[in-house]
C-alpha positions in Angstrom: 86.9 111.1 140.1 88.1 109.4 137.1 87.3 110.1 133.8 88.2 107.7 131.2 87.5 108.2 127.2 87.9 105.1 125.3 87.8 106.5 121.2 88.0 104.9 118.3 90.4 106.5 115.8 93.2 108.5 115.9 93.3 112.5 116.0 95.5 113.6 113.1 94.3 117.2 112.7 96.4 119.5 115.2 93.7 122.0 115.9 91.4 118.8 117.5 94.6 117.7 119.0 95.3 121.3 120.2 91.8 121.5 121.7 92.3 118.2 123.1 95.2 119.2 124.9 94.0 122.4 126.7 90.6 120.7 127.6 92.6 118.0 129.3 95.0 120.4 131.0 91.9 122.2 132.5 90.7 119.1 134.1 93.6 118.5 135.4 92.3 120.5 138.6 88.6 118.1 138.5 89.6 114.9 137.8 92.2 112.5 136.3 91.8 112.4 132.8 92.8 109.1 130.3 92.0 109.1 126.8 92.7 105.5 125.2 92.3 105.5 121.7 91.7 102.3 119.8 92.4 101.6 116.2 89.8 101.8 113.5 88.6 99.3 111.0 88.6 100.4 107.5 85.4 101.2 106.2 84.4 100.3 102.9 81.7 102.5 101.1 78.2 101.8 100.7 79.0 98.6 103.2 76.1 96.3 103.8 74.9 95.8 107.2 77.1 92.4 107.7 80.1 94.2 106.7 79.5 97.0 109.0 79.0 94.7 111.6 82.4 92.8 111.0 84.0 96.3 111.7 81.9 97.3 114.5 82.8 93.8 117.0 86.2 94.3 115.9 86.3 97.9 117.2 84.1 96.6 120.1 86.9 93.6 121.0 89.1 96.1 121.0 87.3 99.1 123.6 86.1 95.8 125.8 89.5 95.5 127.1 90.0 98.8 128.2 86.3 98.2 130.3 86.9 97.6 133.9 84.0 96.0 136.0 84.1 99.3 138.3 83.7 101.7 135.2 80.1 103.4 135.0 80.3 103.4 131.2 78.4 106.5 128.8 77.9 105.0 125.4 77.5 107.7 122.9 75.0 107.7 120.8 72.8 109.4 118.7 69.4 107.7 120.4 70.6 108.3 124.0 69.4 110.9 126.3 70.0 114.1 125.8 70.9 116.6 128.2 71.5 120.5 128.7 75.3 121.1 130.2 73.5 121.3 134.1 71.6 118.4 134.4 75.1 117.0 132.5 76.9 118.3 135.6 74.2 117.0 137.6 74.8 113.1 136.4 78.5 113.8 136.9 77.9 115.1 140.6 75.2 112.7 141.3 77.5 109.5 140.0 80.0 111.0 142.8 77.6 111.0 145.3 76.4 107.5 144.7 79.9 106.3 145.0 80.9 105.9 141.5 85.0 106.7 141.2 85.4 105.8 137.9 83.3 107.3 134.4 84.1 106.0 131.0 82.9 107.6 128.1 82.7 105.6 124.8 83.0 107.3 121.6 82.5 105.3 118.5 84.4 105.8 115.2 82.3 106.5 111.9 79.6 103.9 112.3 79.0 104.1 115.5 79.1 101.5 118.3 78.7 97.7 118.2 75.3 96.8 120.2 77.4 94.5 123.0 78.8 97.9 123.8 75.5 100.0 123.7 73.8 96.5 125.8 77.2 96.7 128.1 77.0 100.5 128.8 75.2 101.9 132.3 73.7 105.1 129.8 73.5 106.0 126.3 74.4 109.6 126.0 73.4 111.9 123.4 74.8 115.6 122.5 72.3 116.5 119.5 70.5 114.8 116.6 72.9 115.4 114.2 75.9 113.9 113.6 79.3 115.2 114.2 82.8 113.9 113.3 84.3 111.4 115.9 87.1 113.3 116.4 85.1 116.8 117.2 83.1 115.3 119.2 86.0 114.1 121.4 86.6 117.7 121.5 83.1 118.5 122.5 82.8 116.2 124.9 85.8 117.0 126.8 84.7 120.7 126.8 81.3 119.3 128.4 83.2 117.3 131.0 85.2 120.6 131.8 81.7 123.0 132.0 80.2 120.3 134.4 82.9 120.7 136.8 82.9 124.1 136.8 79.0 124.0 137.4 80.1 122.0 140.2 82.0 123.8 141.1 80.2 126.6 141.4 82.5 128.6 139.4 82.1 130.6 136.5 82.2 129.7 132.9 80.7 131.1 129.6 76.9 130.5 129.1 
């Protein structure tokens, strides 16, 4: 399988860049693993929704290139569906199954994602109701990607 994470942002903190790292190592054994990371628009405080909107399609022109027409794409989102770590592993096992070779995850920067990429994506994936820095989330996401495969895998893993 390939497993593709398109981010907006760059990681500048070393311990989300450390935990990056060993995350991606571990999957080295599941999957082949690319992180692209576009650059973020400057975001100016207490925007209005048109301004926010000028920064999300430019972040969105930017991730669309990195769409191929064979990538199942995950949006995240906070009003996606929201899913324990097995039936997680259970979407990543069953898009195997039906064929699917290539998974991209989307992960917005600090507004989110533009609506032609929510409208473009095949699911809308949620971790939680609250909201969680871009760049942990990168982190957490990877270590979900990592738990599925070893439920997979049948093999064991903290609980």
């Amino acid at each position: 399988m390939n497993i593709k994470l398109i981010t907006v942002g760059k990681i500048k903190e070393k311990y989300y860049k450390d935990a990056i790292a060993e995350y991606s190592k571990r999957l080295t054994s599941y999957c082949k693993l690319s992180i692209i990371e576009v650059n973020d628009e400057k975001t100016k405080e207490n925007a209005s929704i048109k301004e926010n909107d000028v920064v999300l399609r430019k972040e969105a022109d930017r991730i669309i290139k990195h769409i191929n027409d064979s990538d199942y794409v995950i949006a995240l989102a906070i009003d996606g569906k929201g899913m324990d770590s097995i039936e997680f592993a259970n979407c990543i096992n069953d898009l195997g199954i039906r064929g699917v070779s290539n998974i991209c995850f989307v992960i917005g920067g600090s507004i989110g994602l533009h609506k032609d990429i929510l409208s473009k994506a095949n699911m809308l994936l949620s971790f939680s109701d609250m909201t969680f820095p871009h760049q942990l989330m990168r982190v957490i996401l990877l270590e979900q990607i990592y738990r599925a495969y070893r439920i997979i895998n049948n093999e064991p893993y903290h609980k």
